[in-house]
Structure formats: C-alpha cells, structure tokens
C-alpha positions as CSV (number, residue, x, y, z in Angstrom):
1,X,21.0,-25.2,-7.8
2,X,17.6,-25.4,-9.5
3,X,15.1,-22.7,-9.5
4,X,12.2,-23.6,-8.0
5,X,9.0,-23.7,-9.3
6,X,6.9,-20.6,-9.1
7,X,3.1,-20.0,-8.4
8,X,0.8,-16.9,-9.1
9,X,-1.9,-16.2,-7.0
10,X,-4.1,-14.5,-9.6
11,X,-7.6,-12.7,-9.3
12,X,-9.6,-9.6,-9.1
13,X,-9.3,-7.2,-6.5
14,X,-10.2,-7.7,-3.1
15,X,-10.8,-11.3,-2.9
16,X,-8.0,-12.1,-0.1
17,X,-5.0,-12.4,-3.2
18,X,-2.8,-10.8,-0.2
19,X,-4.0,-12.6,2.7
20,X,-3.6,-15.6,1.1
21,X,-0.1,-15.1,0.0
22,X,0.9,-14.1,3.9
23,X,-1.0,-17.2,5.5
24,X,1.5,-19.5,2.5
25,X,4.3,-17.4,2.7
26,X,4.2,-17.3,6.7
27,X,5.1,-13.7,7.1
28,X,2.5,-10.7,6.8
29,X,4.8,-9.3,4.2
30,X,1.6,-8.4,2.1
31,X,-0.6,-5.3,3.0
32,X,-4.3,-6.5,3.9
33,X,-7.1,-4.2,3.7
34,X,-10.8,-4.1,2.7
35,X,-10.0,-1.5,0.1
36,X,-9.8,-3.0,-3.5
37,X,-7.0,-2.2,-5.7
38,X,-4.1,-2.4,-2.4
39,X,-1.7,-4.2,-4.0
40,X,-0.1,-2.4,-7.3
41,X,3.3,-4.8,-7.4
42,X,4.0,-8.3,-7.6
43,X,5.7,-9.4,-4.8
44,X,7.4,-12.7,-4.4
45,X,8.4,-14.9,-1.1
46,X,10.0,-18.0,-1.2
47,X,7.0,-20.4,0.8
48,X,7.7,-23.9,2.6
49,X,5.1,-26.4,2.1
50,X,5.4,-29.4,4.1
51,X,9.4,-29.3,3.7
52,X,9.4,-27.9,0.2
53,X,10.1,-24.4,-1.0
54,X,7.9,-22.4,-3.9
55,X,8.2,-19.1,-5.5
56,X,5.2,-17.6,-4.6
57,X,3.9,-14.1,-6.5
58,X,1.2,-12.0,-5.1
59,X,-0.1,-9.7,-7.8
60,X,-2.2,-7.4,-8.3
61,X,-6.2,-7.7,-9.1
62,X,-7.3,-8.1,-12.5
63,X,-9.8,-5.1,-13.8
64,X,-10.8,-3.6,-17.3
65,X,-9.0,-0.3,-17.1
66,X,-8.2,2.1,-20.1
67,X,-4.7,1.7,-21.7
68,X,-1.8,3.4,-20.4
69,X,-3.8,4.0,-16.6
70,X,-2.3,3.0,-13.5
71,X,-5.0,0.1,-13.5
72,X,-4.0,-1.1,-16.6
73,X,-0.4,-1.4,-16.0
74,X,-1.0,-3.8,-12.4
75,X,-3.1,-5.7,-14.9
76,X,-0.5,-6.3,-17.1
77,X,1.7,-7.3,-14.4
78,X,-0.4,-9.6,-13.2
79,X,-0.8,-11.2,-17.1
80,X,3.0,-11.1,-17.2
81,X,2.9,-13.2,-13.4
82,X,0.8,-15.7,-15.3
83,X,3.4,-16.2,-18.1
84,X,6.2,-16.6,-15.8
85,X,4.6,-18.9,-13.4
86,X,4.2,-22.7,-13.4
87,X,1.5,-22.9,-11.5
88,X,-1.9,-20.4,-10.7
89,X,-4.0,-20.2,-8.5
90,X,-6.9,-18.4,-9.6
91,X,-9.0,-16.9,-6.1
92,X,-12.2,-16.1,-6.4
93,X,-14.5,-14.5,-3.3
94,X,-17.1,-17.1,-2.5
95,X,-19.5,-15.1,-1.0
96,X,-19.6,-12.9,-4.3
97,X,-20.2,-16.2,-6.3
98,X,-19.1,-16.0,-9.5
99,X,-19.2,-12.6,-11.6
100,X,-18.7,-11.4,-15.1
101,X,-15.6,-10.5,-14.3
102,X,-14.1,-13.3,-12.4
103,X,-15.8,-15.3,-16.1
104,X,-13.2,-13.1,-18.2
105,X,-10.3,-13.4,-16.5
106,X,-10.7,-17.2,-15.8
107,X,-10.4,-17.5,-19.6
108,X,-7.5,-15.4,-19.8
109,X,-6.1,-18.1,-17.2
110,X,-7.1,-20.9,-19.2
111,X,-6.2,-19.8,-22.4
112,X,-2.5,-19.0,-20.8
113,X,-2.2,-22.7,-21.0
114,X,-0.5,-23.1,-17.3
115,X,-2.1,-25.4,-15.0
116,X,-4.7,-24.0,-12.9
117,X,-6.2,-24.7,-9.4
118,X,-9.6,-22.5,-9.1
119,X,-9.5,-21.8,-5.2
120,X,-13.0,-20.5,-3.5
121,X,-11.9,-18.1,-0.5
122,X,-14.3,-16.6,2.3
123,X,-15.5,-20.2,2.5
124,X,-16.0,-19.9,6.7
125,X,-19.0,-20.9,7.7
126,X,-21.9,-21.1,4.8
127,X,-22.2,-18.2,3.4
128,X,-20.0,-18.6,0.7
129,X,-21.5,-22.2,-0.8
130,X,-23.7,-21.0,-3.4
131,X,-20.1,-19.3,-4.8
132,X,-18.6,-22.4,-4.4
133,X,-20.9,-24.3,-6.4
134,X,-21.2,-21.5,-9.5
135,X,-17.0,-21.9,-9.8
136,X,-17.5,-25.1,-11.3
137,X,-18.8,-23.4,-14.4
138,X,-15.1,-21.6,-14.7
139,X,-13.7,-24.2,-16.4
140,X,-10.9,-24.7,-14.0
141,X,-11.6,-27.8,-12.8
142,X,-12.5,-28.5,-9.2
143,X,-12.3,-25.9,-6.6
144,X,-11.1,-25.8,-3.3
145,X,-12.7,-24.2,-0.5
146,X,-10.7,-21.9,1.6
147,X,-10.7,-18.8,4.2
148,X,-7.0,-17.5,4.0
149,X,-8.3,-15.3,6.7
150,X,-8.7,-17.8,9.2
151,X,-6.6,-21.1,8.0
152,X,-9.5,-23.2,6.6
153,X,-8.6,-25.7,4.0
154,X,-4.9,-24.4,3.9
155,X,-3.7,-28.0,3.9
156,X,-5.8,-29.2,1.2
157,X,-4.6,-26.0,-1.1
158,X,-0.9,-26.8,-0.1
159,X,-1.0,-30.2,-0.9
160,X,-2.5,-29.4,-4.4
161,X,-0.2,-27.0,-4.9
162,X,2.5,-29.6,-4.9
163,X,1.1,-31.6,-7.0
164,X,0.7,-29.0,-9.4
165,X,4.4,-28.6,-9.5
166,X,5.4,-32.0,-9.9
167,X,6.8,-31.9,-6.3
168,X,6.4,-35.1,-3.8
169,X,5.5,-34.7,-0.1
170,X,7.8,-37.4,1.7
171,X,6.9,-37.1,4.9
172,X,2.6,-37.3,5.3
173,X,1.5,-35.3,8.2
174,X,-1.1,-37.3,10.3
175,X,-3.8,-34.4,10.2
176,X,-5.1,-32.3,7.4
177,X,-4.8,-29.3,9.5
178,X,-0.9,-29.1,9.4
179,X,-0.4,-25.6,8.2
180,X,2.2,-22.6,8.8
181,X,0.9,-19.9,11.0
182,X,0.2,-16.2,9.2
183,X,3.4,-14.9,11.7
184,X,5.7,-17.5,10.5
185,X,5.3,-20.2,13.0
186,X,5.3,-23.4,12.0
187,X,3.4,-26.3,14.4
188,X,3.1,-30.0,13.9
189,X,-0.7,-29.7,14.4
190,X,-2.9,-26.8,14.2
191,X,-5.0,-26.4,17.3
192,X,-8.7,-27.7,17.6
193,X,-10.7,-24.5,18.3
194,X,-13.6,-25.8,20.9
195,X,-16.8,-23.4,21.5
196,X,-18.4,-23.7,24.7
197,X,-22.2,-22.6,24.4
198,X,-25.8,-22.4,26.0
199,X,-27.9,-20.4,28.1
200,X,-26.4,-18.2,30.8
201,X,-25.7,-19.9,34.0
202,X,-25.2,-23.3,32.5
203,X,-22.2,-23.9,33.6
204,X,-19.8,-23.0,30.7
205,X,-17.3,-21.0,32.3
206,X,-16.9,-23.7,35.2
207,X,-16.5,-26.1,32.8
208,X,-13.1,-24.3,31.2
209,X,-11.8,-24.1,34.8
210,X,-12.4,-27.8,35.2
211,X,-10.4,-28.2,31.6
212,X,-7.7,-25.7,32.3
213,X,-7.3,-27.0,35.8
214,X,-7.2,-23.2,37.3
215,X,-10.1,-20.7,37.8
216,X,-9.1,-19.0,34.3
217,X,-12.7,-17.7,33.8
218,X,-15.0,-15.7,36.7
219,X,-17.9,-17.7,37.9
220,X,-20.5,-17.4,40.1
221,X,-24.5,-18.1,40.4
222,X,-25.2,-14.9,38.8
223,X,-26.1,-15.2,35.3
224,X,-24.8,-13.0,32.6
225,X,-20.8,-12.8,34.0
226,X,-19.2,-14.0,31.0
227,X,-19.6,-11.1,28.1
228,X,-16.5,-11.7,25.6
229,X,-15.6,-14.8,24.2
230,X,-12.1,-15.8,25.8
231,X,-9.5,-17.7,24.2
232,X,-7.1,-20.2,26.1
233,X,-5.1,-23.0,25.0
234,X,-4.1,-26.5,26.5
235,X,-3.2,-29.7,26.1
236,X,-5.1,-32.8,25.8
237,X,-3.3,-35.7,26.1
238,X,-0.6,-34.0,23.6
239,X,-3.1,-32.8,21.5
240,X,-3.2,-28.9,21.4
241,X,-6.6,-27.5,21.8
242,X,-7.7,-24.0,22.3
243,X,-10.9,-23.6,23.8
244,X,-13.5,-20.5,23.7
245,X,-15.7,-19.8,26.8
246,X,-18.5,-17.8,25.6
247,X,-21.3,-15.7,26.9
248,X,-24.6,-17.2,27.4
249,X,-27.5,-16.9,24.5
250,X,-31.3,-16.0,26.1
251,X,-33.7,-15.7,23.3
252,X,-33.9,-12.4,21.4
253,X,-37.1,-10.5,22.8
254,X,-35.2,-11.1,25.9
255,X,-32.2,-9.2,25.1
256,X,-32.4,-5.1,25.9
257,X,-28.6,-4.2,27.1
258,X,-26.1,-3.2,24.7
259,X,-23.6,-4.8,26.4
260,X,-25.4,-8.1,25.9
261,X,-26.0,-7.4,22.3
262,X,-22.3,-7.3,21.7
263,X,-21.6,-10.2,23.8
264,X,-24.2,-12.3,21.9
265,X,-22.9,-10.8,18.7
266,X,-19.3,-11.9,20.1
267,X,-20.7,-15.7,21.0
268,X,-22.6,-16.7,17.7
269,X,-18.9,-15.3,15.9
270,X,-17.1,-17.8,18.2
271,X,-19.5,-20.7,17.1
272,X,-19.1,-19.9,13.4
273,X,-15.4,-20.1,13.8
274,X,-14.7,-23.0,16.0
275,X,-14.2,-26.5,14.6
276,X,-16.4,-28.6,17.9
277,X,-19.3,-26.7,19.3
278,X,-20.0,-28.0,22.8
279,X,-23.9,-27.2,23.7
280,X,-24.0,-27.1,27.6
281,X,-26.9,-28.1,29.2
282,X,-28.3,-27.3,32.7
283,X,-29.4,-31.2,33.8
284,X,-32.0,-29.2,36.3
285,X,-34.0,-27.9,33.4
286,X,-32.9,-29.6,30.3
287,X,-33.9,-28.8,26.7
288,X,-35.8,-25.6,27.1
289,X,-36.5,-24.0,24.0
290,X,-33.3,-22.2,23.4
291,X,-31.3,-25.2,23.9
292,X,-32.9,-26.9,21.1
293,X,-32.1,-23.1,19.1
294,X,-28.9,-23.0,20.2
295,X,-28.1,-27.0,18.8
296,X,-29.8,-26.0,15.5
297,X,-28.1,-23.0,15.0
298,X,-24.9,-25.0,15.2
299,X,-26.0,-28.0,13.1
300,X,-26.9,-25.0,10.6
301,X,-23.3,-23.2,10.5
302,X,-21.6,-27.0,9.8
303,X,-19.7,-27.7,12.6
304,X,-19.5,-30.4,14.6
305,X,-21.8,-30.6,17.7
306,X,-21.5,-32.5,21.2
307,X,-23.9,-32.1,23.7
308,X,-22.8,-32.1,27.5
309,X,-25.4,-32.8,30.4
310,X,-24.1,-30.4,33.5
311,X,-24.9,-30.7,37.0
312,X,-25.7,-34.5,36.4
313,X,-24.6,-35.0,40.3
314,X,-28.0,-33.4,41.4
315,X,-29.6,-35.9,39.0
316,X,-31.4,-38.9,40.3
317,X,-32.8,-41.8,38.3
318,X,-29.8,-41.3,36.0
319,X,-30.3,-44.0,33.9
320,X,-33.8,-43.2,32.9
321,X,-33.0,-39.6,32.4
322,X,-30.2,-39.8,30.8
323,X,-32.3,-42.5,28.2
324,X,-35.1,-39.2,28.0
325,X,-32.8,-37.0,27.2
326,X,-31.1,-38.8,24.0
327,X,-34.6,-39.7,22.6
328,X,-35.3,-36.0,23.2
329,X,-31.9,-35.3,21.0
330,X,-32.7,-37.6,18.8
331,X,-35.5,-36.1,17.6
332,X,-34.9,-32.3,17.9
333,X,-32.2,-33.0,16.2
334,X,-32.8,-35.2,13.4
335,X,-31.5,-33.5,10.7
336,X,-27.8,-34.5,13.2
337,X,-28.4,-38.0,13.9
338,X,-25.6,-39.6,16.7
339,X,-24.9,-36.5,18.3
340,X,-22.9,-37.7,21.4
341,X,-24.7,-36.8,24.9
342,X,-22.4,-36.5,27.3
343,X,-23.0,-36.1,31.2
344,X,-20.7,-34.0,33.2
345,X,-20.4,-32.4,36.7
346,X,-17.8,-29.7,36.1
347,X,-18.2,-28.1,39.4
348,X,-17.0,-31.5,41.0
349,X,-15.1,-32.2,37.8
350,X,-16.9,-35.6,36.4
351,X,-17.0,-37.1,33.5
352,X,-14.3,-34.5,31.4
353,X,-12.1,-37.2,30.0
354,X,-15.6,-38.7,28.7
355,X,-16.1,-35.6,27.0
356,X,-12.8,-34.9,25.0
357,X,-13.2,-37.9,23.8
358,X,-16.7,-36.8,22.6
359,X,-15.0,-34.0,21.2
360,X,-12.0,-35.6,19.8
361,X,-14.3,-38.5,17.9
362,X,-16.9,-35.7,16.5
363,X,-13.8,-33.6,15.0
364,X,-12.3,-36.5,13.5
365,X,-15.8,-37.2,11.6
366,X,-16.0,-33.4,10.6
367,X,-12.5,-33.9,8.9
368,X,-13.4,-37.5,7.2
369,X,-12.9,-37.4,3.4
370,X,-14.0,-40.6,1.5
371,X,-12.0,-41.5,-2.2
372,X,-14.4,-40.7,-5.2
373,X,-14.3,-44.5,-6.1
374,X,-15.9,-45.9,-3.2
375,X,-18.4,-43.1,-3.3
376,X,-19.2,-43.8,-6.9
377,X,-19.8,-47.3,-5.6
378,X,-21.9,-46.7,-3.4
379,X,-23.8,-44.3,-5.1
380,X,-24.6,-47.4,-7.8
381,X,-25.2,-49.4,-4.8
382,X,-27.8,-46.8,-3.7
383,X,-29.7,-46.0,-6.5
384,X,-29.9,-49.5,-7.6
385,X,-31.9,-50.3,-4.2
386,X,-33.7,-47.5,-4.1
387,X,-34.2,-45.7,-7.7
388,X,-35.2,-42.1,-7.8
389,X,-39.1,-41.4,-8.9
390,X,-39.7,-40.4,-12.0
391,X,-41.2,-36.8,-12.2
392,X,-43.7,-35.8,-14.3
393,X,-43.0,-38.9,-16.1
394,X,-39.5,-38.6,-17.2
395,X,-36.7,-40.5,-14.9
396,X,-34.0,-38.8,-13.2
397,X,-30.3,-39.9,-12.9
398,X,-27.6,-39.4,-10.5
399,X,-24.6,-40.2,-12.6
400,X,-21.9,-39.3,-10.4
401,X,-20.5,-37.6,-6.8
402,X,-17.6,-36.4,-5.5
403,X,-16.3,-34.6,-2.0
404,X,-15.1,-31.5,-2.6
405,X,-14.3,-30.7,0.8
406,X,-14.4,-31.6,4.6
407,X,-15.2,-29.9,7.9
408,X,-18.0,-30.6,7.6
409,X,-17.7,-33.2,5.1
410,X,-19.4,-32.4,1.8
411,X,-20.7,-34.0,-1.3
412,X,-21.6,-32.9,-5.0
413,X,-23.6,-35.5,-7.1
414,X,-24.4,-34.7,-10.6
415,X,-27.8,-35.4,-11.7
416,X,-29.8,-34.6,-15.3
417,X,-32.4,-33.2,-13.0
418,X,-31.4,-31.5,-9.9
419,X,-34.1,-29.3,-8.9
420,X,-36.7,-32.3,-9.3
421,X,-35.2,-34.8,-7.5
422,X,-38.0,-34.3,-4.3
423,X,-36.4,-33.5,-0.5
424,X,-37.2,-37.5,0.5
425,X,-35.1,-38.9,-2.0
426,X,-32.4,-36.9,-0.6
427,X,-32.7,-37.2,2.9
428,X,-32.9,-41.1,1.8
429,X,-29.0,-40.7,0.0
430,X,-28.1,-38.3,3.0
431,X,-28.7,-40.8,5.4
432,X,-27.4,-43.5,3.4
433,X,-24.4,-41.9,3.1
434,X,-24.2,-41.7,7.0
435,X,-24.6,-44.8,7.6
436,X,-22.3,-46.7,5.1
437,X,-19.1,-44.2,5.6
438,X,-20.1,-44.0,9.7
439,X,-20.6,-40.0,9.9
440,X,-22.5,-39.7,12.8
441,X,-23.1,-36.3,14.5
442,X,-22.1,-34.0,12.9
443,X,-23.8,-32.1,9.8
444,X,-23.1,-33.3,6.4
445,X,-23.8,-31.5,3.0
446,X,-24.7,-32.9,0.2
447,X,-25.5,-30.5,-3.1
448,X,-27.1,-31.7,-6.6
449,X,-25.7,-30.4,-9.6
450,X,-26.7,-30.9,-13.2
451,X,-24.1,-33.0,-15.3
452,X,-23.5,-32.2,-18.9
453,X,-25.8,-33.6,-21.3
454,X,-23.4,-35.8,-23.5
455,X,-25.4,-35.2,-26.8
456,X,-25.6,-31.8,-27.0
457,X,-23.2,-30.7,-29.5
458,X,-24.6,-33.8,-31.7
C-alpha cells in the first residue's frame, strides 16, 4: 500500500495551527484555546479531501527560544515536520498582518525547499485584509484567505492542497462550499447561512415563520421581542439553508438597556457571519435613516445584500411605489449597484419563493470567481478605452490582476503607482468590472498593489 502524502500545517503560535487541523481532519482531536504556545506535540490524523486521504501534522508554533528550553525543542519539532512533509502550509493570523516573526520563519519554509501554500486565517469579515495583502511580500506565492474557525475558504485550501500533492479530484463537487464539518460530518453542500435584519418591528421574525412553515420564532406588535439571534435550518427546494432571525437595530443614542446592548451586539455578529444579509423593510415607512445604516453596514462587512419590502399588502399604488423605492436604493446604495428589491407580505405569506430566489441569485454572485486570463483581458480592454491620468506628469500602469478570493469576490491589480491612481479611476475599473463579468448586488473588492519594477537589480 502506498504511504500517503503528508502535509504540515506550520506557523507561530496562536494563529488557528490547531483549529485548522480539526476543521481538515474532521474531528476536534486538537486542543483550541486563545493561549499561545497550546500545542507542544505534533500530532497527525489521516484527513479526507473530496475522497482522498492526507497525512496531516499539526505542530507546534514556531518562536526564538534559548537552546535546550522547552520552547526550543517544539520548534525543532516543528522544523523536523517541515522535513518530513511533502507539502506545508504556512498560517499566518490576518488580522496581525504580517510580523517579523512570521518574515523569519517564512524563509525557513522557503529555504526547506518543499512546496508551500501561504494560507491567511481570521479572514471573516474585513478585518483581516490589510494582513492579507502584506503576505504577498512572504515570498510564498499567493495566499489563500481562510477562517478555520468558521469554514470560510476551506474548499479553496483543500483543493490546493491536492494539487500540491500531485493528487487529482475525480469527482468535482458543484459548489465551492463542499467541506467536512469540525465534528466529523461530512455533507454534500454546506448550508447557506441567511441573516434576517432591520429595525424592530419589521417583520423579521414573521418572516422566518413564513419560511419555516411553523411559528418557530415569538411575534407580536410589540417591538423589541426578538433579543438573541436564533439559528434554524431548512430546506429550499433541496437546497440546505440555515437562517438567523435577529433582533431589531434602533440607532445608538437610542439604545439605554443592557439587554438591548447585547442583543444588538448579538445581531451585527450574525451579519458579519452570514453569507446573504436580508434587510427587511417596513413598506409603511420605508427607508428611514437606519435602514439606509443598516444596508451600508452590510455592503461594508462584504456580504451579499437583498432587500425585502414587508407589509406590501397595505400598499397601494404598487407599481409607482415599488419604482420609488428602487431609485431610492439605487442611490443610497451606489457603492452596491443591482441590489434585488423584493416585495413580500410574510404575515399573509406573499411573494417568499420571489425572495429565495433573490437570495439564491445574490449568493451565487458572492461565490463567482473569474479565470486570471479573461481578467487580464479585460483589464487591456479597459485601460486601452479609458487610460489612467497621468499624475504629476508621470503615467501610471496597471500591468496585471488577479482574484485571490470570493465571497465577496475580490481583485488584486498590480500597478507601478498604487497610491496615485485617484478614487474615479477606480470606481471607473470597479464598475467595469461589474458590468462585463455581471456582478450585480453584492459588494466587490478590488485592491491596488505595486508590481515589481523589472529593472531594479540592472
């Protein structure tokens, strides 16, 4: 029988080594904590990826440490990982971006000679871009954005990680969210985490009832009866979904109870984690301030954003309302354009199938990923229409992009000049970009970079 190929999951300490290793392996055989140094032993699990099996070693974090300490004996088990394995992954904590010491073991990787995939963890939500961004500079090639904590970008890493060891996937799932469970459960398709939000009393809880088909969720005219954000799945026309009801969001100076605190608190974590945001709208006084705050603040965390009109039964004139109220979208939210408005009536259960469709549509935009060759050629395409200015005299060029990630789908274009190129020539490729690889609704990110200057060792 032959051995199969094994993988290291290398890095300093406390940068999710461990849960990364139990959200591959399947099992929570590692011990997770927030206190560095946890892991003193490799440990080793035989991992299925998509039908295949690798040995995978979670070691412990790399730190300077005098000779002969307890330190410096993990460390050189972990160095001794790296020379057994055929493939490492090399983790590094987004939101800490890259430091000194995350610099000196990277070339202690790379001059081990194995292949390498650099993989970004803690990447939920934004606060771990700029991170992202600096690991270019490691040397390791391109790298992939992760949370081990909460299954982002698992797929992605997996599939990489087969490639890096010469393995073949036969068998193509159909969604790039196919990934084994941190308990060991294994499911055709992950499922598509839905937020409801808004202000109190718009209707969000009766809307889950309507979904779930049973009063799952306490309702009432009295605003304020939701506090904690409650999980349930379902199925949508076999598609597993699980949605969150959440508690409703009044602007801050209105907010006094502690109770209310924490349920907000509880609410703005839901939106950060869920995949489709659905902003609920009362149809009898649409678009009040903190609607429009609520929409933004979702645009702003990257996910994918649907707008649902409630109560549109007590609506007359629809047609001319309705036509008000996506002009009124449209320009609140410009920096989203073709965010779907969708008109509902949950009480009497209306237009739902209307809206997971919505849903379904925006979620397969916030997964989209486009090949680097057609972006290259539209980038050409692009810039040869529209040239960037020249600043102060001297021209800047865009020379190349890629997407290193999805959800929501992001770009990286390398220019001699990033920090010149002025906010209009990028909403111009931004919206470009939208409008030739059809990405409406939901945010997209696109980040300049500078490229290498080709005569500089000349």
């Amino acid at each position: 029988m032959a051995e199969l190929p094994v993988v290291a999951i290398i890095g300093r300490p406390n940068v999710g080594k461990s849960t990364l290793f139990n959200r591959l392996s399947g099992r929570r055989t590692a011990l997770v904590s927030d206190m560095p140094g946890l892991t003193r032993d490799r440990r080793e699990e035989v991992c299925e990826l998509f039908g295949l099996q690798v040995r995978m070693l979670d070691t412990a974090g790399l730190e300077e440490a005098p000779r002969g300490s307890i330190p410096a004996r993990m460390r050189a088990q972990s160095e001794q990982a790296v020379r057994d394995a055929d493939l490492v992954l090399f983790v590094i904590d987004a939101r800490d971006g890259v430091t000194p010491a995350d610099e000196k073991f990277a070339d202690i990787v790379r001059k081990s000679g194995r292949p390498t995939i650099l993989v970004a963890n803690k990447c939920e939500g934004r606060q771990g871009d700029d991170g992202f961004y600096e690991a270019f500079g490691l040397g390791l090639g391109q790298p992939v954005a992760i949370s081990a904590e909460h299954g982002e970008g698992i797929s992605e890493l997996e599939r990489e990680i087969l490639a890096g060891v010469g393995l073949e996937i036969k068998n193509q799932p159909k969604s790039d969210e196919d990934s084994p469970d941190a308990d060991g459960a294994s499911e055709p398709l992950r499922p598509i985490r839905i937020a409801i939000v808004g202000r109190p009393n718009a209707g969000k809880s009766t809307l889950v009832n309507a979904l779930l088909g049973e009063d799952r969720m306490i309702t009432g005219p009295e605003p304020g009866l939701t506090r904690d954000s409650i999980e349930t799945d379902f199925d949508w026309q076999g598609r597993s979904v699980r949605i969150v009801d959440t508690a409703g969001l009044r602007r801050k100076s209105r907010i006094t109870e502690k109770a209310e605190k924490l349920s907000v608190s509880d609410t703005v974590r839901a939106l950060r984690f869920a995949e489709v945001v659905v902003v609920m709208i009362d149809a009898e006084r649409p678009f009040e301030h903190q609607d429009l705050t609520i929409a933004a603040m979702v645009a702003d965390e990257g996910r994918a954003l649907v707008v649902a009109i409630n109560k549109w039964d007590l609506v007359n004139e629809k047609q001319s309302q309705l036509k008000v109220l996506r002009e009124i979208v449209g320009q609140k939210l410009a920096q989203v354009p073709g965010v779907k408005v969708v008109t509902v009536s949950a009480l009497a259960e209306r237009g739902l199938d209307k809206l997971m469709e919505a849903i379904m549509s925006s979620h397969g935009v916030w997964n989209k990923r486009i090949a680097t060759s057609p972006l290259n050629d539209w980038l050409r395409s692009a810039v040869d229409r529209h040239p960037p200015p020249a600043v102060s005299g001297r021209r800047i060029r865009i020379r190349y992009i890629t997407q290193p990630s999805s959800r929501p789908p992001t770009f990286v274009a390398f220019t001699s000049r990033p920090t010149a190129l002025p906010k209009s020539y990028l909403r111009y490729l931004l919206n470009s970009l939208r409008d030739t690889f059809d990405l409406p609704g939901t945010p997209i990110r696109l980040n300049l970079r500078k490229s290498d200057n080709p005569f500089a060792d000349r």
